[in-house]
N, CA, C and O atoms as CSV, one atom per row, in Angstrom:
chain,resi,resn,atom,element,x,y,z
A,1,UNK,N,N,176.161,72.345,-76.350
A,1,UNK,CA,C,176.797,71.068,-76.633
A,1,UNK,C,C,177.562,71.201,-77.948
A,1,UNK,O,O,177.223,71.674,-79.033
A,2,UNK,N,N,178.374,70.802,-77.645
A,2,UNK,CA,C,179.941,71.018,-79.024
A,2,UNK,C,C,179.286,70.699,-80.414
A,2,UNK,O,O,178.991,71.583,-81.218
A,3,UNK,N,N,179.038,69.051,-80.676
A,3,UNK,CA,C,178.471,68.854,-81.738
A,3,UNK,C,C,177.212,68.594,-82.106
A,3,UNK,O,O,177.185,67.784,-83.034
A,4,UNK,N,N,175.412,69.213,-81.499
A,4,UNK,CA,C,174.946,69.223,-81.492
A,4,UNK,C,C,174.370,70.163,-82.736
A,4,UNK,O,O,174.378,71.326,-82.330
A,5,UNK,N,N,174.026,70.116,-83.679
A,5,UNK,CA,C,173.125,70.810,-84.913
A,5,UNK,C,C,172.756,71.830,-84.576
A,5,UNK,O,O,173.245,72.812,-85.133
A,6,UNK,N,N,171.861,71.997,-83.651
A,6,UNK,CA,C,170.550,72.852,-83.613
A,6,UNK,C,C,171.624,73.887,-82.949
A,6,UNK,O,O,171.848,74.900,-83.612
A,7,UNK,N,N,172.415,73.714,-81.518
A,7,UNK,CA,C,173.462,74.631,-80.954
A,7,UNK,C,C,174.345,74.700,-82.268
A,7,UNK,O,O,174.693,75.881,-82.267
A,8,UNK,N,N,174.743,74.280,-83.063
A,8,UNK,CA,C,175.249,75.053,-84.287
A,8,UNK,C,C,174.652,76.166,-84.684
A,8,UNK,O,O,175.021,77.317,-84.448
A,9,UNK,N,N,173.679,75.800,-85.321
A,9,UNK,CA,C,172.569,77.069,-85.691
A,9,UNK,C,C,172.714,78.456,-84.852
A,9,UNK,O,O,173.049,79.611,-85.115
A,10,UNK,N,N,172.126,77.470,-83.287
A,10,UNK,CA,C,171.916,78.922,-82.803
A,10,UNK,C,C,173.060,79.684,-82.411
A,10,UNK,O,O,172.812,80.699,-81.761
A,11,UNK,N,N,174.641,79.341,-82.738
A,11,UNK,CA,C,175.795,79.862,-82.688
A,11,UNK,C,C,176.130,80.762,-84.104
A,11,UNK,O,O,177.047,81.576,-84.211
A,12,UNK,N,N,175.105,80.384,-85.198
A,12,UNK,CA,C,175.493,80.868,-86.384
A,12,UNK,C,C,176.785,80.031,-86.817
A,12,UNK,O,O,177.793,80.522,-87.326
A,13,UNK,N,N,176.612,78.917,-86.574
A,13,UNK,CA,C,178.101,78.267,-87.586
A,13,UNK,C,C,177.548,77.201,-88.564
A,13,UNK,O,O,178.246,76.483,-89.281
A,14,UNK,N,N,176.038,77.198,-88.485
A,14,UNK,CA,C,174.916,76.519,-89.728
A,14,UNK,C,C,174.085,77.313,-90.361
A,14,UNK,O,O,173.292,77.689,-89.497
A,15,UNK,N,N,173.790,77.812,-91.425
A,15,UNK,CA,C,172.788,78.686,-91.943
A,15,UNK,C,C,171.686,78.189,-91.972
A,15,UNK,O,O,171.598,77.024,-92.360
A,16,UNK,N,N,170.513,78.905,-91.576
A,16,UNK,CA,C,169.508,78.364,-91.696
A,16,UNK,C,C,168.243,79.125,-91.648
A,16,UNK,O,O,168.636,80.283,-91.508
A,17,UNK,N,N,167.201,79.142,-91.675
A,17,UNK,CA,C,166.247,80.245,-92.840
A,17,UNK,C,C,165.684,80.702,-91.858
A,17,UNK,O,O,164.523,80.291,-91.868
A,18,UNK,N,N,165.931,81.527,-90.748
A,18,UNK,CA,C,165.294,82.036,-88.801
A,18,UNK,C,C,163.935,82.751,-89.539
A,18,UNK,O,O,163.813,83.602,-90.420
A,19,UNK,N,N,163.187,82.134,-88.898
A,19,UNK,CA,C,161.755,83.080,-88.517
A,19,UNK,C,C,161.566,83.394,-87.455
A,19,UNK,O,O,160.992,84.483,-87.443
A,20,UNK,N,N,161.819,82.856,-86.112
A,20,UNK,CA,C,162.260,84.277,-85.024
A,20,UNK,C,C,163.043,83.602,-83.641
A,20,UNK,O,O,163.142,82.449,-83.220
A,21,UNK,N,N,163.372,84.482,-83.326
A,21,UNK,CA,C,164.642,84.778,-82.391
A,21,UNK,C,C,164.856,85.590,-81.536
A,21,UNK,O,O,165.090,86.766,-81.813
A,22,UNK,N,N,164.811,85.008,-80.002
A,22,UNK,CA,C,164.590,85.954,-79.143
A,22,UNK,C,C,165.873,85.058,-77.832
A,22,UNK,O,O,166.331,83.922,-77.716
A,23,UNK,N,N,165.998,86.238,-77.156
A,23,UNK,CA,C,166.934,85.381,-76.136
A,23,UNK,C,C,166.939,84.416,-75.300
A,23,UNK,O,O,167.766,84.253,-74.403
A,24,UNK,N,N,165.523,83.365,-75.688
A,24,UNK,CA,C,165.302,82.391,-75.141
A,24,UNK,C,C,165.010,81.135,-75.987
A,24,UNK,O,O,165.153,79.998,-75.537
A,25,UNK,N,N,164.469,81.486,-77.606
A,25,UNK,CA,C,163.993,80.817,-78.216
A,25,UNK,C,C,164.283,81.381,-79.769
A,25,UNK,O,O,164.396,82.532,-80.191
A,26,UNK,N,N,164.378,79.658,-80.652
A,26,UNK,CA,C,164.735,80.296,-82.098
A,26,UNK,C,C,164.186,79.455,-82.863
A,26,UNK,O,O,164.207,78.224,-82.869
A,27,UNK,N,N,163.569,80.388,-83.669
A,27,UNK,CA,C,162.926,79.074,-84.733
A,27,UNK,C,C,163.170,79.160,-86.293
A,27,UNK,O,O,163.581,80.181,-86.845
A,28,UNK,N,N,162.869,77.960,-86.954
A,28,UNK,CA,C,163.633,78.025,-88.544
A,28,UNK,C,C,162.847,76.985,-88.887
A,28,UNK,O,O,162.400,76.023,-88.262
A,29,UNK,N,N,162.764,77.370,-90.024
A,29,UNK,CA,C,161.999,76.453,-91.007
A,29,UNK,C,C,163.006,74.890,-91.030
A,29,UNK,O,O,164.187,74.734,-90.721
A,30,UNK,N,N,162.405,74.302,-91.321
A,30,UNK,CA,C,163.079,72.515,-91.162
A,30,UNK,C,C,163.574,72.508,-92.328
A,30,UNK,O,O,163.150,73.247,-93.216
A,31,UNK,N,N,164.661,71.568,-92.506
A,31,UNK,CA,C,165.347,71.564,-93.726
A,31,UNK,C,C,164.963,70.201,-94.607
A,31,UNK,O,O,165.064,70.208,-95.834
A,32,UNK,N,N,164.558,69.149,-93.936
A,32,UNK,CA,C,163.204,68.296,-94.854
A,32,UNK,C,C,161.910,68.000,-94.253
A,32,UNK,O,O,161.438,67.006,-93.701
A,33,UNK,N,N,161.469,69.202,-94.539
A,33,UNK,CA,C,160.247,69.069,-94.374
A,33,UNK,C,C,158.787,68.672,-94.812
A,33,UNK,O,O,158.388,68.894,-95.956
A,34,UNK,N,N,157.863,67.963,-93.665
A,34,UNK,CA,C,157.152,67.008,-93.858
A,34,UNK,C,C,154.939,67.518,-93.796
A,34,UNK,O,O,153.887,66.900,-93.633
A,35,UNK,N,N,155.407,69.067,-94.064
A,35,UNK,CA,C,154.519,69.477,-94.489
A,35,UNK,C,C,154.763,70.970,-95.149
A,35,UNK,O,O,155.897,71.441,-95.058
A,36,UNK,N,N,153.777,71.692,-95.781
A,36,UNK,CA,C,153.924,72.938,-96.483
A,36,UNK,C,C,155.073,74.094,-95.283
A,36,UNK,O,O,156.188,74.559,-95.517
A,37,UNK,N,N,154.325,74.206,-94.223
A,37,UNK,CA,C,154.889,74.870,-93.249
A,37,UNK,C,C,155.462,73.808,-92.132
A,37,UNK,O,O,154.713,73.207,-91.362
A,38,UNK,N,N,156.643,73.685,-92.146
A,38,UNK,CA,C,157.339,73.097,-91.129
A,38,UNK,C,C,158.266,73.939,-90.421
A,38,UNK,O,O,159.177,74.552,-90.976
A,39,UNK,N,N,158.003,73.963,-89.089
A,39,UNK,CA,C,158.923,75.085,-88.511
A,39,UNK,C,C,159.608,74.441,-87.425
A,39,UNK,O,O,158.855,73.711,-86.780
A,40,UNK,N,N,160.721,74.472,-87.040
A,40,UNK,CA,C,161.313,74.179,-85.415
A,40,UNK,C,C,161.660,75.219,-84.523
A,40,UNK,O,O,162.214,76.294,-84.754
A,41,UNK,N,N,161.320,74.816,-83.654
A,41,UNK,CA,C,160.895,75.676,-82.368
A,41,UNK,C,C,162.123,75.161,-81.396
A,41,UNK,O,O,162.252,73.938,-81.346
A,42,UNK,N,N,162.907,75.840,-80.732
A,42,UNK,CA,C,164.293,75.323,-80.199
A,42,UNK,C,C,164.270,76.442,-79.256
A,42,UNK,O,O,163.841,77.573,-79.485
A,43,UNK,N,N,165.046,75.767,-77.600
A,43,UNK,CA,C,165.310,76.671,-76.707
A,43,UNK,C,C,166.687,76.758,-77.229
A,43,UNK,O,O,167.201,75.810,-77.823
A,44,UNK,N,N,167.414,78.099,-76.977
A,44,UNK,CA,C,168.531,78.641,-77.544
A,44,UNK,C,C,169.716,78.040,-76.278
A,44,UNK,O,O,170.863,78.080,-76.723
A,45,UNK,N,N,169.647,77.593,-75.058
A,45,UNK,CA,C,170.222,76.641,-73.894
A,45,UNK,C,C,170.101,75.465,-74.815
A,45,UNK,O,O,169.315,75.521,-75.761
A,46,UNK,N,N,170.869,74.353,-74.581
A,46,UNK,CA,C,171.274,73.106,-75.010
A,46,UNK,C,C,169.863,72.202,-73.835
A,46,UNK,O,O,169.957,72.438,-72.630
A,47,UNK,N,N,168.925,71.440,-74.222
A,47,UNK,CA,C,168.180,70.902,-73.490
A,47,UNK,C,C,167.871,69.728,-74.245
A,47,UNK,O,O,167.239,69.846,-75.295
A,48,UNK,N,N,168.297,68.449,-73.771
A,48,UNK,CA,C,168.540,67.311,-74.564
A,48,UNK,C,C,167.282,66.806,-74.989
A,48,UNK,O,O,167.244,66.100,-75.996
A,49,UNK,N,N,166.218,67.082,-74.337
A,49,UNK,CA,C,164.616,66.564,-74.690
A,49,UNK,C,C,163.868,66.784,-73.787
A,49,UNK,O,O,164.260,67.108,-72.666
A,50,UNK,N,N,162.474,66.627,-74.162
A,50,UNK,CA,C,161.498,67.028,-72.723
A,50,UNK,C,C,161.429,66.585,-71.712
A,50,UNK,O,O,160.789,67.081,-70.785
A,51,UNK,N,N,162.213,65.331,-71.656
A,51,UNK,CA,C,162.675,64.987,-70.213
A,51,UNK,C,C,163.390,65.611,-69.396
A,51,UNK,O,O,163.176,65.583,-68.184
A,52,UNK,N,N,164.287,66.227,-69.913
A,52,UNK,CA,C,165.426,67.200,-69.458
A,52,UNK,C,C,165.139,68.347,-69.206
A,52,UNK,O,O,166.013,69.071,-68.730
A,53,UNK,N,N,163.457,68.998,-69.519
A,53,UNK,CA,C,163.222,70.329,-69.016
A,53,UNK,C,C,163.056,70.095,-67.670
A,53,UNK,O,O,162.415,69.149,-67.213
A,54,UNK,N,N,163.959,71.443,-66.646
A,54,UNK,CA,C,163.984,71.455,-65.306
A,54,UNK,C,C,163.445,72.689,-65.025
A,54,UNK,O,O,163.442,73.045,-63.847
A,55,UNK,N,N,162.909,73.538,-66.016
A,55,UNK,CA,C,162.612,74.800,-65.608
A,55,UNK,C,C,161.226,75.261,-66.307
A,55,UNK,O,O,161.366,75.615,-67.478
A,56,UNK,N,N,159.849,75.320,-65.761
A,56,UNK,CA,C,158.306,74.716,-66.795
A,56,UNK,C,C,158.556,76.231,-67.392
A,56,UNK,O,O,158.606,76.064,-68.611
A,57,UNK,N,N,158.669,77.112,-67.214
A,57,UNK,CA,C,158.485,77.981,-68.214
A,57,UNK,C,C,159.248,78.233,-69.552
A,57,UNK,O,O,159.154,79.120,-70.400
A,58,UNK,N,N,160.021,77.149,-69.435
A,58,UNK,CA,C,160.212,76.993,-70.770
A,58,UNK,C,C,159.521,76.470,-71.773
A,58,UNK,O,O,159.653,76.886,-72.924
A,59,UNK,N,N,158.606,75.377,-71.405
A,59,UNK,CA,C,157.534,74.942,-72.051
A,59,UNK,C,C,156.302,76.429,-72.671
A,59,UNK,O,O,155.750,76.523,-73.768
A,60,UNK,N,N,156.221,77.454,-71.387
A,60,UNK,CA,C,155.302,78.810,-71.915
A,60,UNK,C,C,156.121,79.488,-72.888
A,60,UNK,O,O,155.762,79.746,-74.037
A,61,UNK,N,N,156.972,79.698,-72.498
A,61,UNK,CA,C,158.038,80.595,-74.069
A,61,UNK,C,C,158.053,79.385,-75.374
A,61,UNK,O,O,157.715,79.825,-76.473
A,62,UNK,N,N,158.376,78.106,-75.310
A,62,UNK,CA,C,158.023,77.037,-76.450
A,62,UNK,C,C,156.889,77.192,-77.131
A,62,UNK,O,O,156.892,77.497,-78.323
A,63,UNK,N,N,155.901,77.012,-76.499
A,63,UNK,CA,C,155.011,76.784,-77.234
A,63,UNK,C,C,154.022,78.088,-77.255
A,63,UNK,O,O,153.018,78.260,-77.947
A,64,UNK,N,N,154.533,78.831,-76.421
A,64,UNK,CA,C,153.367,80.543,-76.760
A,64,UNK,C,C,154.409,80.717,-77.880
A,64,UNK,O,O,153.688,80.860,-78.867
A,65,UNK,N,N,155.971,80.805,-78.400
A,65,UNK,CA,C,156.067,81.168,-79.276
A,65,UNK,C,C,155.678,80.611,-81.080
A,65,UNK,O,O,155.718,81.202,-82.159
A,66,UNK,N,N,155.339,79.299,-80.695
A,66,UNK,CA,C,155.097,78.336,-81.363
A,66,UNK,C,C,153.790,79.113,-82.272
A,66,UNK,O,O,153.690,79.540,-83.422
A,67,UNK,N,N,152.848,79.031,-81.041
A,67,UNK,CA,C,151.335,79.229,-81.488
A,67,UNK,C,C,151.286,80.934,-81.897
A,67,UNK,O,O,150.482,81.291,-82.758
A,68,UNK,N,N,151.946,81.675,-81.410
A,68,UNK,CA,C,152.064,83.376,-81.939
A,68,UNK,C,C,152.579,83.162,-83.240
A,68,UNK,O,O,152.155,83.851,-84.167
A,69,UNK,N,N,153.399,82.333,-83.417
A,69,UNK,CA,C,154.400,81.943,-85.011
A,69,UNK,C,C,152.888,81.931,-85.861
A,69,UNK,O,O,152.421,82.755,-86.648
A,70,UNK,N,N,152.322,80.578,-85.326
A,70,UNK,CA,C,151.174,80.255,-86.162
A,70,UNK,C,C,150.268,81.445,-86.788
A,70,UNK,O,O,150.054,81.722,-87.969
A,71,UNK,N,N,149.771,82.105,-85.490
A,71,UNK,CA,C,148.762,82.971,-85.853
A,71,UNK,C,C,149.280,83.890,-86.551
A,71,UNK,O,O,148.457,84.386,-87.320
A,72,UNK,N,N,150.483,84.411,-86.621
A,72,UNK,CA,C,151.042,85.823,-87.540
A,72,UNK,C,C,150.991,84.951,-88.766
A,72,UNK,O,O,150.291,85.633,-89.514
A,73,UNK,N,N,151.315,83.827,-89.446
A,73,UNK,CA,C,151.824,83.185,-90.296
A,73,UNK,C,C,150.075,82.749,-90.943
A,73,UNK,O,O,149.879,82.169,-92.011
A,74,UNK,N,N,149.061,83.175,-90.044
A,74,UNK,CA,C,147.393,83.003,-90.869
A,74,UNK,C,C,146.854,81.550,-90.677
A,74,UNK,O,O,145.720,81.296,-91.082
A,75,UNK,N,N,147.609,80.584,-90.079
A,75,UNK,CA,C,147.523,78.839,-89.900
A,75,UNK,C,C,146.247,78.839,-88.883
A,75,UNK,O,O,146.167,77.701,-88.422
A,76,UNK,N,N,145.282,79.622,-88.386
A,76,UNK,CA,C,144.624,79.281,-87.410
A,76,UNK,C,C,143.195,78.829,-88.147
A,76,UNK,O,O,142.378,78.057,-87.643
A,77,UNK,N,N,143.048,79.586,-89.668
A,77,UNK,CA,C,141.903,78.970,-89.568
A,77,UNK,C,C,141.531,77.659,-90.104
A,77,UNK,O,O,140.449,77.110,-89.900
A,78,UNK,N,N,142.625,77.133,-90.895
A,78,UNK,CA,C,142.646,75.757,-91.313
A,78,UNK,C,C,142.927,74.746,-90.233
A,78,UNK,O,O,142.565,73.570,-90.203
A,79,UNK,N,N,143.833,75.600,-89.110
A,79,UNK,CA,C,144.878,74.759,-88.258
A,79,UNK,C,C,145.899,74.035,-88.586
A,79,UNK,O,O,146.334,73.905,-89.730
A,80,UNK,N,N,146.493,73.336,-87.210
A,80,UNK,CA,C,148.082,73.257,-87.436
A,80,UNK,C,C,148.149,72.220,-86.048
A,80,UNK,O,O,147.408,72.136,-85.069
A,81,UNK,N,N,149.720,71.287,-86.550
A,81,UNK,CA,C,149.885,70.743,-85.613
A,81,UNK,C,C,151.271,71.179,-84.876
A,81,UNK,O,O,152.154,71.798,-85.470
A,82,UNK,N,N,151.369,70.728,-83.324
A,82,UNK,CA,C,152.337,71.251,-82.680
A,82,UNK,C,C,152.970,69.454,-82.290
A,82,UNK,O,O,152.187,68.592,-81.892
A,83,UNK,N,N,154.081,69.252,-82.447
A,83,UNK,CA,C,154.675,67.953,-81.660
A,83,UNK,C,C,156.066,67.912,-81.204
A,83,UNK,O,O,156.939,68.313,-81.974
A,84,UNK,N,N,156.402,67.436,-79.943
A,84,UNK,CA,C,157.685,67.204,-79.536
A,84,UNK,C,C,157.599,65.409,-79.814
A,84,UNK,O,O,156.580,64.732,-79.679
A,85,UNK,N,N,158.380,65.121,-80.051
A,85,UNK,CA,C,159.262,63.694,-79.986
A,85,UNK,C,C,160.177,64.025,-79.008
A,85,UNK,O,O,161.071,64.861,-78.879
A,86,UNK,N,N,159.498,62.756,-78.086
A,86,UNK,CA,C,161.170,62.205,-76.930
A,86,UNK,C,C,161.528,61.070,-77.206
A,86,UNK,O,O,160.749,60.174,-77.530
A,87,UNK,N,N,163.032,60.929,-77.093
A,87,UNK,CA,C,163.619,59.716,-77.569
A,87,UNK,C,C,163.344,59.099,-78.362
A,87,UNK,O,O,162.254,59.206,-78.924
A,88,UNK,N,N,164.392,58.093,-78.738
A,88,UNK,CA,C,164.544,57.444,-79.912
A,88,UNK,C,C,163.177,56.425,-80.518
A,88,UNK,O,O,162.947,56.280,-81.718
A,89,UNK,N,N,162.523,55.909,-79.619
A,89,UNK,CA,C,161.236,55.496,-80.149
A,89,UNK,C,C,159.923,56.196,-80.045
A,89,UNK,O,O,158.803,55.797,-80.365
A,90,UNK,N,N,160.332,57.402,-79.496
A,90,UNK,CA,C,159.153,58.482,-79.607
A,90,UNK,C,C,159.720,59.581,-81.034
A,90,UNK,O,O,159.053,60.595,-81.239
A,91,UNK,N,N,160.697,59.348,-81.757
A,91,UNK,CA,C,160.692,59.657,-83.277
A,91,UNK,C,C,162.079,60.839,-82.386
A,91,UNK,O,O,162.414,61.566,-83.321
A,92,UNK,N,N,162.699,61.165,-81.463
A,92,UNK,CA,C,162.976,62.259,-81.562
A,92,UNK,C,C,164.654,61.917,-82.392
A,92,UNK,O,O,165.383,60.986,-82.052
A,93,UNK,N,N,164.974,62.899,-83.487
A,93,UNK,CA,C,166.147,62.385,-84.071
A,93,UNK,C,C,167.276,63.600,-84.190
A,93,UNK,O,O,168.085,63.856,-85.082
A,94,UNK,N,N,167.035,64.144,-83.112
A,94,UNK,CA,C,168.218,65.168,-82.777
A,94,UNK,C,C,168.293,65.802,-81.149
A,94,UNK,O,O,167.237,66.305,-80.765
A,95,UNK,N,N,169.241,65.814,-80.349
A,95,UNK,CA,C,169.043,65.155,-79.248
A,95,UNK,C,C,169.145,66.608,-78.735
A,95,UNK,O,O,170.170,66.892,-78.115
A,96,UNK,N,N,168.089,67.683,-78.941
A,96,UNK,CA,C,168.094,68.543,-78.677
A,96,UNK,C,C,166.657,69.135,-78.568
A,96,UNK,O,O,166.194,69.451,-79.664
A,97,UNK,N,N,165.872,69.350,-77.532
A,97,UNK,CA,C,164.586,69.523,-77.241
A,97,UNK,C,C,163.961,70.414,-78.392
A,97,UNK,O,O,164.275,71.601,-78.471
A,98,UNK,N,N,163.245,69.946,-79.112
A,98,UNK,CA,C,162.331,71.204,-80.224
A,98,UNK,C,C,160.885,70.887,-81.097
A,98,UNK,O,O,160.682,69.908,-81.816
A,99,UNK,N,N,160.282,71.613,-80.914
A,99,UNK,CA,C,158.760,71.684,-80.778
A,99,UNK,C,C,158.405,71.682,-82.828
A,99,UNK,O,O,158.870,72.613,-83.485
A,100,UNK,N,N,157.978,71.096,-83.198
A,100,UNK,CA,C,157.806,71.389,-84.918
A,100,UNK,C,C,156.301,72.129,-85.191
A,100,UNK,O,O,155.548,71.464,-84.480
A,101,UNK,N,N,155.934,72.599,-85.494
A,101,UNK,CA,C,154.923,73.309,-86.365
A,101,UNK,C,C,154.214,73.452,-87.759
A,101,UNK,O,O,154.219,74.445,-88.487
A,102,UNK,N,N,153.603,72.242,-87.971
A,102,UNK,CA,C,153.473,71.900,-89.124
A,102,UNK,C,C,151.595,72.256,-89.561
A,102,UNK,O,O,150.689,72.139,-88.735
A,103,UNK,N,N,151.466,72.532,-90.500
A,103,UNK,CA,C,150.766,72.935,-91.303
A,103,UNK,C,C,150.346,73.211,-92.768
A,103,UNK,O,O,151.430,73.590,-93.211
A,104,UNK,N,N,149.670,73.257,-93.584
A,104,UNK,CA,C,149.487,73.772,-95.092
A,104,UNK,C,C,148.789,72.157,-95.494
A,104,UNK,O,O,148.505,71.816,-96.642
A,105,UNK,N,N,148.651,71.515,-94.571
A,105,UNK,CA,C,148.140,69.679,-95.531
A,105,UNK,C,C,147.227,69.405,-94.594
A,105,UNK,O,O,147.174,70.172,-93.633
A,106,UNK,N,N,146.531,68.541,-94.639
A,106,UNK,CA,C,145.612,67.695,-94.374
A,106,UNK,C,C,146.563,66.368,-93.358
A,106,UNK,O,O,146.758,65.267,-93.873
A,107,UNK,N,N,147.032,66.653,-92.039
A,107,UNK,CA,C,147.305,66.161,-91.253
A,107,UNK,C,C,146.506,64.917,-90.294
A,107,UNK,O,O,145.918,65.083,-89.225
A,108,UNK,N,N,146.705,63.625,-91.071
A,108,UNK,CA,C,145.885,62.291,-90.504
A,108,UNK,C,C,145.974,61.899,-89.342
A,108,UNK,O,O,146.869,62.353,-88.629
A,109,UNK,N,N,145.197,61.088,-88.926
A,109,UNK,CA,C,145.593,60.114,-87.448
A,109,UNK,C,C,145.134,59.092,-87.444
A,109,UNK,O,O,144.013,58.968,-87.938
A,110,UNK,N,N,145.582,58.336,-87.075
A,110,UNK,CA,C,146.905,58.668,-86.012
A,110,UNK,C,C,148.176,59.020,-86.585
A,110,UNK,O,O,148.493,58.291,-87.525
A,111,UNK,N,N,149.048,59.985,-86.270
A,111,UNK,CA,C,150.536,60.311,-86.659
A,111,UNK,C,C,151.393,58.622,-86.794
A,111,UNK,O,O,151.288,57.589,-86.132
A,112,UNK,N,N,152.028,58.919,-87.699
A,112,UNK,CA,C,153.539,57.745,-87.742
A,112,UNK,C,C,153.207,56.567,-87.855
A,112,UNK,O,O,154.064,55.685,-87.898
């Protein structure tokens, strides 16, 4: 999608701090982020939100890369949270499907 952020990124026409990248999936640290470790997790296809996944194994490459991120990165023994936001009153504020990874704080609940 032309003016979509995240398809910026993964075109390289936004800089942004990649912790990993594979031909299905790319992830980068968040640029205000809302815990010590905040990471986004993005299919490298344009997929407007989790409504819009038509193909489930994208959800296994999402979030196995998500949770492999975690464990190389040492987050397992404190733990960590994983969340998608859909749509606009489910918090999502970029209209591009992506999984966050947050960790390093003392994460309350209920969220938001």
């Amino acid at each position: 999608m032309e003016d979509c952020i995240f398809c910026k990124i993964v075109k390289g026409e936004i800089p942004s701090n990649i912790i990993y990248s594979d031909e299905k999936i790319m992830a980068f640290r968040d640029v205000d982020p809302q815990a010590p470790t905040h990471i986004l997790f993005i299919p490298r296809d344009h997929v407007a939100s989790s409504a819009a996944v038509r193909d489930n194994s994208l959800w296994s490459d999402l979030v196995g890369c998500a949770v492999k991120t975690a464990h190389e990165l040492g987050l397992d023994p404190k733990g960590y949270r994983m969340v998608i936001n859909t749509g606009s009153e489910g918090g999502q504020s970029v209209p591009h499907l992506h999984l966050h990874l947050l960790a390093g704080r003392n994460l309350g609940w209920p969220p938001g």
